[in-house]
Every structure is written in structure tokens, then in C-alpha cells.
C-alpha positions in Angstrom: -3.9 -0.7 45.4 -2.2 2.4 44.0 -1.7 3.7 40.4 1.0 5.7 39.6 0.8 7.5 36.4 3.8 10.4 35.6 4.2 10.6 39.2 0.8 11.3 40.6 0.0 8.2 42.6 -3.7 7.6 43.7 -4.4 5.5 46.6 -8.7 4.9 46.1 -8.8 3.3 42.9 -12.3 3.7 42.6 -11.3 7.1 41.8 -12.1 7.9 38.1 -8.1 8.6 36.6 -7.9 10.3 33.2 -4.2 11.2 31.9 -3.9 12.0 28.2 -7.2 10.4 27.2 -6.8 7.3 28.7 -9.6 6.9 31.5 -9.6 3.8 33.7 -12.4 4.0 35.8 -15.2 1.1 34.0 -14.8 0.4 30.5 -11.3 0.7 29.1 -11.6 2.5 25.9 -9.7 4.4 22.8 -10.2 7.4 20.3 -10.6 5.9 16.9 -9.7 8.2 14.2 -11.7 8.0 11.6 -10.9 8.9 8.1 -13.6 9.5 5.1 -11.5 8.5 2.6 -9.1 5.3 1.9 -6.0 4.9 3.3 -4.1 4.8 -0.2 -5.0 8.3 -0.3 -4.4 9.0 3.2 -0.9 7.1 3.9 0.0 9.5 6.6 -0.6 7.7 10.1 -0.1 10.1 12.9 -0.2 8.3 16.2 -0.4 11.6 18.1 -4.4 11.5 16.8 -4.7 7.6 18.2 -3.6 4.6 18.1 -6.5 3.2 15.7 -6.9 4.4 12.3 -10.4 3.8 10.1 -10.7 4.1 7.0 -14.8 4.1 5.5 -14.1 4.3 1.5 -13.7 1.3 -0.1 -9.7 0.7 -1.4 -8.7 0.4 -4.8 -5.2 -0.2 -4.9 -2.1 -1.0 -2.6 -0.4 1.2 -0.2 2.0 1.5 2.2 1.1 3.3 5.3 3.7 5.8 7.0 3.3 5.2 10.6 4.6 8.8 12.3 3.6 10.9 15.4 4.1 14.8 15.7 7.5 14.6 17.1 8.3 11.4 15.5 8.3 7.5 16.8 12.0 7.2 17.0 11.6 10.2 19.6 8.3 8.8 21.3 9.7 5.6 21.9 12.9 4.2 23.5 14.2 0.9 22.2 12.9 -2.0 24.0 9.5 -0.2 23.6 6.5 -1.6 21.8 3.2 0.1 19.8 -0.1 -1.5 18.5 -1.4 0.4 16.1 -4.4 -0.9 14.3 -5.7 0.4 10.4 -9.0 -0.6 9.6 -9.7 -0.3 6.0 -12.8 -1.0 4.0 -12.1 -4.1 2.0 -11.6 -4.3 -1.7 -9.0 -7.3 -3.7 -7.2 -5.2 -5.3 -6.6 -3.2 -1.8 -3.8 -3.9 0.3 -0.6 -3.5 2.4 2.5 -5.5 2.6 4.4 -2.7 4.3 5.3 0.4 6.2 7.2 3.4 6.8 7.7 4.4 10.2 9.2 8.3 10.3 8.8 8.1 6.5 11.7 5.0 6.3 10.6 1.6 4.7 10.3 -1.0 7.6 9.7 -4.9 6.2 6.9 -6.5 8.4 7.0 -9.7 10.0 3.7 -11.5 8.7 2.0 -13.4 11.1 1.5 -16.8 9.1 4.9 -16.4 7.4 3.7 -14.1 3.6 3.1 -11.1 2.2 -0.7 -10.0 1.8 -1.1 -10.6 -1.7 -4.8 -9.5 -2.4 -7.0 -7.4 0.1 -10.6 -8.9 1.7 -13.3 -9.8 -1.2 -16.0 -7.2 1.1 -16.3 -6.3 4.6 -13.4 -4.6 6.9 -9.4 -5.6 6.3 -7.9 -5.0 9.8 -4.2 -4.9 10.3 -2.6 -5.3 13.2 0.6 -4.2 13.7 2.7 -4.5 16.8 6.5 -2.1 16.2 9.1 -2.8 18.7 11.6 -0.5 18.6 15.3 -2.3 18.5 17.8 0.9 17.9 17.8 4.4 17.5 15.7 4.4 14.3 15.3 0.8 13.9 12.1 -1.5 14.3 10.8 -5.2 14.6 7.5 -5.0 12.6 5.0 -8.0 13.1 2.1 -7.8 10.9 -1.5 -9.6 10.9 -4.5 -8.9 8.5 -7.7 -10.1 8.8 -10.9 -9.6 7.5 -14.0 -9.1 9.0 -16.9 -9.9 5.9 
């Protein structure tokens, strides 16, 4: 089987492959960026640094997280394109996001389950999930899921 990946094809794909730090050879596996601090202090989620933010201070209040990339995700992605991007925050009630910008603009979210977040996890990890499908030049389809790990 071959593997194309931006034009380089490789025919043995027991060959180890590496292309912008994805590696497929064994475990498939991702950068996590991780953040000491809270996210309500840190609302700037740059995509360029991975795809999976963590956040290891405990959250005291809501935010709403601005989901960007160094050149920006309207430029990054062309419509019909989907992202997962994952923000792991350390839990706290009063801490939590019903929201966020992409590229700085307000973007409603598309709850899984149908509501708004309205209270973070008790203790533990609140993990949301958010998949962005880009619809337009500039415009998104936000689904949304939080969970917490106690």
C-alpha cells in the first residue's frame, strides 16, 4: 500500500513517515501543549502549537476561548474542511465555556446534548471537544462536547 503525503509517495509502509510532526510508523500520537496557567487567563488557542491544549491551574471563572493559528484558520482551512481541537482544563464550578472565537470572531457552538454548559466539573479534568467545520469564507459549524473526567 502506498501513502502519499504532499506529493512524496512511499511504497514500503513499514517505512517510519514523519511530515510536520505527525509520525505513523507504531503508535499514532500528538504534541499536547501544555499551559501552567488556566485557560481564562490564557484564551489565546494557537493551533499552529497543536491541536490539544492543557491547562494544569484550577479555573475560576468562565471564558471563551479564541481558537486561531499563525496565519489564521480561515486561511488554513478551505470550506468543507474540519478541525478537532481538544482544551483540557482543570475542573472548577464556577469554570466554564459556552463559546468561542475562531480568528478572534464569536462562533455559537453546537452542544452535543442540545444546552449551554452552565457550571464547569465539581474536581478532576473538564475536556471539551470541539469539532469546527468550516462552511464559508470566514464562517463555521461549531459542535461542542464537555465532559469531565473526576
Amino acid at each position: 500500500m502506498a501513502i502519499q503525503i504532499s506529493g512524496t509517495t512511499v511504497i514500503d509502509d513499514s517505512r517510519n513517515i514523519t511530515a510536520g510532526g505527525a509520525d505513523l510508523e507504531g503508535v499514532l500520537q500528538e504534541k499536547v501543549s501544555i499551559t501552567a496557567g488556566k485557560l481564562s487567563d490564557n484564551t489565546n488557542i494557537n493551533i499552529t502549537n497543536g491541536m490539544i491544549k492543557y491547562f494544569t491551574t484550577t479555573e475560576t471563572t468562565t471564558s471563551t476561548p479564541n481558537i486561531m493559528s499563525n496565519v489564521g484558520i480561515n486561511t488554513e482551512m478551505a470550506t468543507g474542511d474540519n478541525i478537532a481541537v481538544t482544551i483540557i482544563t482543570t475542573a472548577a464550578a464556577a469554570g466554564y465555556s459556552t463559546s468561542v472565537n475562531i480568528d478572534g470572531n464569536y462562533n455559537d457552538v453546537k452542544w452535543i446534548g442540545g444546552s449551554d454548559p452552565t457550571t464547569g466539573g465539581a474536581s478532576g479534568l473538564d475536556i471539551y471537544a470541539f469539532n469546527i467545520i468550516k462552511t464559508g469564507s470566514a464562517a463555521y459549524t461549531v459542535i461542542g462536547n464537555l465532559s469531565n473526567a473526576a
